[in-house]
C-alpha positions as CSV (number, residue, x, y, z in Angstrom):
1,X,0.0,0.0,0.0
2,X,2.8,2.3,1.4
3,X,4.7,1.8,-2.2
4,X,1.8,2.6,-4.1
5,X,1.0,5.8,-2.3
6,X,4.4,6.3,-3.3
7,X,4.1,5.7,-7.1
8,X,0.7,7.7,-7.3
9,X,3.0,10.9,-5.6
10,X,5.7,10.3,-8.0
11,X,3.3,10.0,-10.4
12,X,0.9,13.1,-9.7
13,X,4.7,15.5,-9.2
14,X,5.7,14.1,-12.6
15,X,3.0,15.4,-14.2
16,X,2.7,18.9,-12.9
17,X,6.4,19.7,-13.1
18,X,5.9,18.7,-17.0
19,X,8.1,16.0,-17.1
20,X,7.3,12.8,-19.3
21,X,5.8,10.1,-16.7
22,X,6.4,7.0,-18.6
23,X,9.8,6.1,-18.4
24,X,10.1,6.7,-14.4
25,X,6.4,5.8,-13.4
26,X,6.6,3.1,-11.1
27,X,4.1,0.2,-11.0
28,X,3.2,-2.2,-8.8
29,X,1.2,-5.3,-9.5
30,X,-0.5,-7.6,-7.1
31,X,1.6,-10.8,-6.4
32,X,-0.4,-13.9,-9.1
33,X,-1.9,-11.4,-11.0
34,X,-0.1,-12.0,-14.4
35,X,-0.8,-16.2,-13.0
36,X,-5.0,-15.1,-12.6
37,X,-5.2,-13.8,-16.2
38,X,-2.9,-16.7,-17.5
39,X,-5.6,-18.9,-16.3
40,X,-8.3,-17.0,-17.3
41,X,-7.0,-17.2,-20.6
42,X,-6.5,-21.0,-20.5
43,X,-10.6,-20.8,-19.5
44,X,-11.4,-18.8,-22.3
45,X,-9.3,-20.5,-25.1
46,X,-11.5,-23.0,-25.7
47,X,-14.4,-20.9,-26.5
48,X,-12.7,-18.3,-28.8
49,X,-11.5,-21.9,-30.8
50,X,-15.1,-22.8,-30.9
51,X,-15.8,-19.6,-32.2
52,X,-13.3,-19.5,-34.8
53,X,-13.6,-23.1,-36.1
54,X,-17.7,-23.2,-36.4
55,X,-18.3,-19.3,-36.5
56,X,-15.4,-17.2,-38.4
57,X,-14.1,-20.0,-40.5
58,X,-17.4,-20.7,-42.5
59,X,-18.5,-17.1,-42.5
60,X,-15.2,-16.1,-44.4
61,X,-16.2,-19.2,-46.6
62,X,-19.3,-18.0,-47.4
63,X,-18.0,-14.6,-47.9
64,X,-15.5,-16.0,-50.6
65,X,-18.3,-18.2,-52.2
66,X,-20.3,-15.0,-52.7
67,X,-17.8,-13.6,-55.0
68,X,-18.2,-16.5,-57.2
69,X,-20.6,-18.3,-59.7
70,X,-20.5,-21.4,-58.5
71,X,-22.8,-24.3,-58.3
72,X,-21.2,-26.4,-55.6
73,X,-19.9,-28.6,-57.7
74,X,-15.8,-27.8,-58.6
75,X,-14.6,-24.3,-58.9
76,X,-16.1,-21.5,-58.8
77,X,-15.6,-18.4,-61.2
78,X,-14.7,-15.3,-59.7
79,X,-17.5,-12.6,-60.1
80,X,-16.3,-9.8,-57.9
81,X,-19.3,-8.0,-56.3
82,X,-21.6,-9.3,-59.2
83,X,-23.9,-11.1,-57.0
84,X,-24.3,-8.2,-54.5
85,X,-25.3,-5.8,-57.7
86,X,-28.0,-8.9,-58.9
87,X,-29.9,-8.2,-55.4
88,X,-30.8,-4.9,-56.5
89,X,-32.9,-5.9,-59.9
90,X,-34.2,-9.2,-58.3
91,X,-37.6,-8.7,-57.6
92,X,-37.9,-12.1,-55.9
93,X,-34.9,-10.8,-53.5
94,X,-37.3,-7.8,-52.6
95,X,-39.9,-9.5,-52.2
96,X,-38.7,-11.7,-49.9
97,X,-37.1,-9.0,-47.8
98,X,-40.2,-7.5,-47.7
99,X,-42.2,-10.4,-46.3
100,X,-39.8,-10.6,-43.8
101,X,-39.7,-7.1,-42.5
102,X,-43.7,-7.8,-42.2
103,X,-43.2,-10.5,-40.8
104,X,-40.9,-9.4,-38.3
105,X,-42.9,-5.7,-37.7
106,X,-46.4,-8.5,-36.8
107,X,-44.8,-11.0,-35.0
108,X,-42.0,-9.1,-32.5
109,X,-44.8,-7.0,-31.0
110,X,-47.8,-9.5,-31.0
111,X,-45.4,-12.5,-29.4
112,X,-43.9,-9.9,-26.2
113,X,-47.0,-8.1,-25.8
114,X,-49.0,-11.8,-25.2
115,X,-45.6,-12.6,-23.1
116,X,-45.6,-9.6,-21.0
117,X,-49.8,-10.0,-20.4
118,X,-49.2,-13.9,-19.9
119,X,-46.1,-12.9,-17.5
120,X,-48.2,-10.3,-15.2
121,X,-51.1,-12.4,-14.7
122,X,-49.3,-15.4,-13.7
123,X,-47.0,-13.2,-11.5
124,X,-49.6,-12.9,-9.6
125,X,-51.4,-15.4,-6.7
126,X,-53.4,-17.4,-9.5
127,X,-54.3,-20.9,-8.7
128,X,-52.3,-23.5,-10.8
129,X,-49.6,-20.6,-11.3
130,X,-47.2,-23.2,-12.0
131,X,-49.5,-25.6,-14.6
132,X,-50.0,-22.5,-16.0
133,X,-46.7,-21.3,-16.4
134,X,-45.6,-25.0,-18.2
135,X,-48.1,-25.2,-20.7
136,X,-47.0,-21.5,-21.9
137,X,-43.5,-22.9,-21.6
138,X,-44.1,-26.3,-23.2
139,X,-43.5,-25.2,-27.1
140,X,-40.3,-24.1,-26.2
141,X,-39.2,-27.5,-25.5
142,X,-40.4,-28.4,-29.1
143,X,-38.1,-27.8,-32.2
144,X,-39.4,-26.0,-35.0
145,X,-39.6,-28.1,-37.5
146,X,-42.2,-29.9,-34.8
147,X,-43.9,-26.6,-33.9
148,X,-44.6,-26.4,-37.8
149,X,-45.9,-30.1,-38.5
150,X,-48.5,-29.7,-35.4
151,X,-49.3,-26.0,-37.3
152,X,-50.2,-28.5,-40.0
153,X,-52.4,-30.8,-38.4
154,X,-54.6,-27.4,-37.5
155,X,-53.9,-25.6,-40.6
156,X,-53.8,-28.0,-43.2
157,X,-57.3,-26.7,-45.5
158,X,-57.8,-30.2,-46.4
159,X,-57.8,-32.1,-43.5
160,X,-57.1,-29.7,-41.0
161,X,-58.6,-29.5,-37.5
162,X,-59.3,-26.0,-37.3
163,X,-61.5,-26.1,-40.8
164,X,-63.2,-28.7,-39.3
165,X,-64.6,-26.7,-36.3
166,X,-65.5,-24.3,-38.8
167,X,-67.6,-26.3,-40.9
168,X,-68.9,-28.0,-37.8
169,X,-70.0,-24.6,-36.8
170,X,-71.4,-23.5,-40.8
171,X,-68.3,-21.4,-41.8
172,X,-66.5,-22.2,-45.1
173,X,-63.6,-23.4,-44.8
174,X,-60.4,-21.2,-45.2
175,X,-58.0,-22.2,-48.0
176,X,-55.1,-21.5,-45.3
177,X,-52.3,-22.7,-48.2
178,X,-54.0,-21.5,-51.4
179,X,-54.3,-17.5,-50.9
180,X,-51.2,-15.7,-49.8
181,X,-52.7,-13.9,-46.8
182,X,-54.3,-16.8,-45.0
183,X,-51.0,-18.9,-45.7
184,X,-49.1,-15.4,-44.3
185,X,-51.8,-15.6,-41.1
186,X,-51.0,-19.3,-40.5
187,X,-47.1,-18.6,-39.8
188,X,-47.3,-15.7,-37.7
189,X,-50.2,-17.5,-35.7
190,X,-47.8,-20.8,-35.1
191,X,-44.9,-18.7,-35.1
192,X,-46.7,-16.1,-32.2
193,X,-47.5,-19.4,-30.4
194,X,-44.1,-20.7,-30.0
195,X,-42.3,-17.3,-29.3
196,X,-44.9,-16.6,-26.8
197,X,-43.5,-18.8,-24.1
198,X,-40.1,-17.8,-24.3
199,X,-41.2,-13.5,-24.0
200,X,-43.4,-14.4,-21.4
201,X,-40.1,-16.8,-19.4
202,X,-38.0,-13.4,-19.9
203,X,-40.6,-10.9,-18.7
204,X,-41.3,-13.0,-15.7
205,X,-37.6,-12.9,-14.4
206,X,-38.1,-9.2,-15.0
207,X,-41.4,-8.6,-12.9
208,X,-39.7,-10.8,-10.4
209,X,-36.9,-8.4,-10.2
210,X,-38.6,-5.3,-9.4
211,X,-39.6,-4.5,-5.5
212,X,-42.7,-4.4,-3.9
213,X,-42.1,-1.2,-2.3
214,X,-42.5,0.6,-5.2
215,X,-45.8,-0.4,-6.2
216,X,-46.9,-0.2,-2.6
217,X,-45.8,3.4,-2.6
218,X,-48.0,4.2,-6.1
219,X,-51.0,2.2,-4.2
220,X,-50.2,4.6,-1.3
221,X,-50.4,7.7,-3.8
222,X,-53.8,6.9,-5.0
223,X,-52.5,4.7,-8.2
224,X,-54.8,2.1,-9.3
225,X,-54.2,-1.2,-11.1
226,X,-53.6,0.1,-14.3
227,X,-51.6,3.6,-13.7
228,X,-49.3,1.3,-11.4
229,X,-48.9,-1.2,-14.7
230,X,-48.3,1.9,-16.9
231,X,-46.4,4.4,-14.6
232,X,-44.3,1.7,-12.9
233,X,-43.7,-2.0,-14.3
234,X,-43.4,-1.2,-18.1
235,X,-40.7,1.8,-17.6
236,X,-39.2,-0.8,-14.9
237,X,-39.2,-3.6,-18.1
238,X,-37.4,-1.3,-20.2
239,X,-34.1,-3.2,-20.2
240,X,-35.7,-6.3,-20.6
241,X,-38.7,-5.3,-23.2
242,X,-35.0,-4.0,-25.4
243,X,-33.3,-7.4,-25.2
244,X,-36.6,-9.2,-25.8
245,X,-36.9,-6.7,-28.8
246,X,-33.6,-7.7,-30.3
247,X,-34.1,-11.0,-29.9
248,X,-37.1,-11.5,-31.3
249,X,-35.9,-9.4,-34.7
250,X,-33.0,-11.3,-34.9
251,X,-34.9,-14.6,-35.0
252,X,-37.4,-13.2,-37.2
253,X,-35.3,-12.4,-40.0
254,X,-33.5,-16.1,-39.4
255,X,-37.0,-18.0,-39.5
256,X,-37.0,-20.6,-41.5
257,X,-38.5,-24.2,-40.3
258,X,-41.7,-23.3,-39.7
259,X,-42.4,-21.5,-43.1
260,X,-40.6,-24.2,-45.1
261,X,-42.6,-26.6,-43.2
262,X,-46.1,-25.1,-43.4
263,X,-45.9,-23.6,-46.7
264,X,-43.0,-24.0,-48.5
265,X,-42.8,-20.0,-49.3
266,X,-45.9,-20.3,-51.6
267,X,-48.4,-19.5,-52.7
268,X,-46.6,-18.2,-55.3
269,X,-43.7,-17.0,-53.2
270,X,-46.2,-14.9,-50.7
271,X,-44.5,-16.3,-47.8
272,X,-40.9,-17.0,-49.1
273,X,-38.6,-15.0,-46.4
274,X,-35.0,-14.5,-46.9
275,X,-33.4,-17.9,-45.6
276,X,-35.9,-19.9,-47.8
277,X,-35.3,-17.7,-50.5
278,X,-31.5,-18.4,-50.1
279,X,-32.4,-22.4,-49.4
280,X,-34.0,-22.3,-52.6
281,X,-31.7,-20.5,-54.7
282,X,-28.7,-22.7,-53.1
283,X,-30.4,-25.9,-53.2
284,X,-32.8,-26.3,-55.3
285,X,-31.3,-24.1,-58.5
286,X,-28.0,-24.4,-57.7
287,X,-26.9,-20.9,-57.8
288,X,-24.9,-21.3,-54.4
289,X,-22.5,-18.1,-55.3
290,X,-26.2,-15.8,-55.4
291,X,-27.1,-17.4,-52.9
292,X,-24.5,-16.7,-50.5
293,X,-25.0,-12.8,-51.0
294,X,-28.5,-13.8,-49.7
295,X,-26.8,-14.8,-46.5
296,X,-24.4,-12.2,-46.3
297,X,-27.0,-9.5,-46.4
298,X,-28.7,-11.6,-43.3
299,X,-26.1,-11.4,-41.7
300,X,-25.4,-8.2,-41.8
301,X,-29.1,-7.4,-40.8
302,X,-28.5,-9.9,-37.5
303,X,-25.3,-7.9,-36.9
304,X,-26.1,-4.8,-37.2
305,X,-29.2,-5.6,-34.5
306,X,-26.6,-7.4,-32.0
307,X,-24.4,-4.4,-32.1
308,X,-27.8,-2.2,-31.4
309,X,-27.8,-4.4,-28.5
310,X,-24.4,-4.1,-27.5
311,X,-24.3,-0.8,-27.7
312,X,-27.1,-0.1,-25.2
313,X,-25.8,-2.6,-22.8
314,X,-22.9,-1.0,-22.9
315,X,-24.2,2.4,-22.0
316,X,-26.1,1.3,-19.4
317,X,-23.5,-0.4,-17.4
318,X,-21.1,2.5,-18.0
319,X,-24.0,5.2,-16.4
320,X,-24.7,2.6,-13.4
């Protein structure tokens, strides 16, 4: 302690007399220090090899296939940016894009708003809290590709349950894979349902985190149910209604199982979305150089969200 003092007074009449600190500022380190961050390195090592072998190393491949006209099968010709300069005149590209911006502007708000509604109630002293809570939870546990073939046993306009009800009840029954907007409908309805569980999981950690006091004070101040919901929970979930957001646009430009599953992008291409639209052009016409730009420009969508993300993390631990 005594030689630190020391080093910062050294330090501190260094700098006021003008001269150049570096070469006689004194340091002191604690003793195992340099043997801490040794180790902490050896912890993190495997990780960052992780990242580099199934992260960085196939993303620089797919940059360098996007350059190319390639069909997967031998070498590829060199294009340059030729690919990237296709997206713009590719109507199919736009339209894809398109169908995923709505479907990401329908299904991020609908899916946290049921989660933060679903997280309140059952924060609350409702019998069969926790029944409740795993059957919100239970599509979570499902894959996607599951999620999707039990959206087709309801959706399906031939045989599926849900037209059934309907004609059991005199309604005609909806062609849910024939016109693009009930198709649309049927993938942010199964898509809502699944995402549902995992908002409402987030927001419950959040409600869970914020004290009693404070809504006991707005009771005290005349608040009522509502104002105490409005003035005092939802500005409280503003941290966690941001990550949720980010999230949930992140995965909703990645979606991909359960529209390939319940439609297959038709009709027509009304519900194609990016990563279908880059399955297809990849694996079904063989134009894996085009449709690497496809990913590329995902990916730059995903990063340029995570970075959003980082960024406000970031400011908010530096002003706590």
């Amino acid at each position: 302690m005594r030689e630190s003092a020391v080093a910062e007074v050294d330090a501190g009449a260094s700098t006021a007399s003008g001269r150049a600190v570096g070469p006689t500022r004194r340091r002191s380190r604690r003793p195992g220090a340099a043997g801490e961050a040794l180790a902490a390195y050896g912890f993190l090592a495997p990780t960052y090899v992780l990242l580099l072998i199934f992260v960085l190393v196939p993303l620089a491949g797919a940059f360098v296939v996007s350059l190319q006209r390639t069909d997967g099968f031998g070498a590829g010709v060199f294009t340059g940016l030729d690919n990237y300069a296709r997206l713009g005149s590719d109507p199919l590209f736009w339209r894809a894009l398109a169908n995923t911006a709505v479907f990401t502007l329908i299904v991020t708000p609908l899916s946290m708003a049921l989660g933060l509604v679903a997280a309140t109630l059952l924060n609350t002293a409702l019998p069969a809290r926790g029944l409740l809570r795993s059957l919100i939870i239970l599509p979570m546990a499902v894959s996607g590709v599951a999620t999707a073939l039990i959206g087709v046993l309801v959706f399906d306009q031939n045989s599926g349950i849900l037209n059934r009800i309907l004609g059991s009840v005199g309604i005609a029954p909806i062609t849910w894979q024939s016109d693009p907007v009930p198709a649309f409908a049927s993938i942010v309805i199964v898509t809502v349902w699944w995402r549902t569980g995992f908002n409402m999981l987030i927001y419950l950690a959040g409600l869970q985190g914020i004290g009693p006091d404070l809504h006991e004070a707005a009771r005290l101040d005349g608040a009522n149910t509502l104002q105490r919901f409005r003035n005092v929970t939802v500005p409280l979930l503003g941290p966690t209604s941001f990550f949720l957001t980010v999230l949930n646009v992140i995965y909703s430009f990645q979606v991909f199982d359960i529209v390939f599953v319940l439609t297959g992008g038709g009709p027509a291409g009304a519900t194609s979305v990016l990563v279908t639209y880059a399955y297809e052009t990849g694996f079904v016409t063989r134009d894996q150089g085009y449709a690497a730009a496809i990913g590329m420009v995902l990916f730059l969508f995903a990063l340029l969200f995570a970075a959003a993300q980082w960024r406000a993390s970031r400011t908010k631990d530096v002003a706590e």
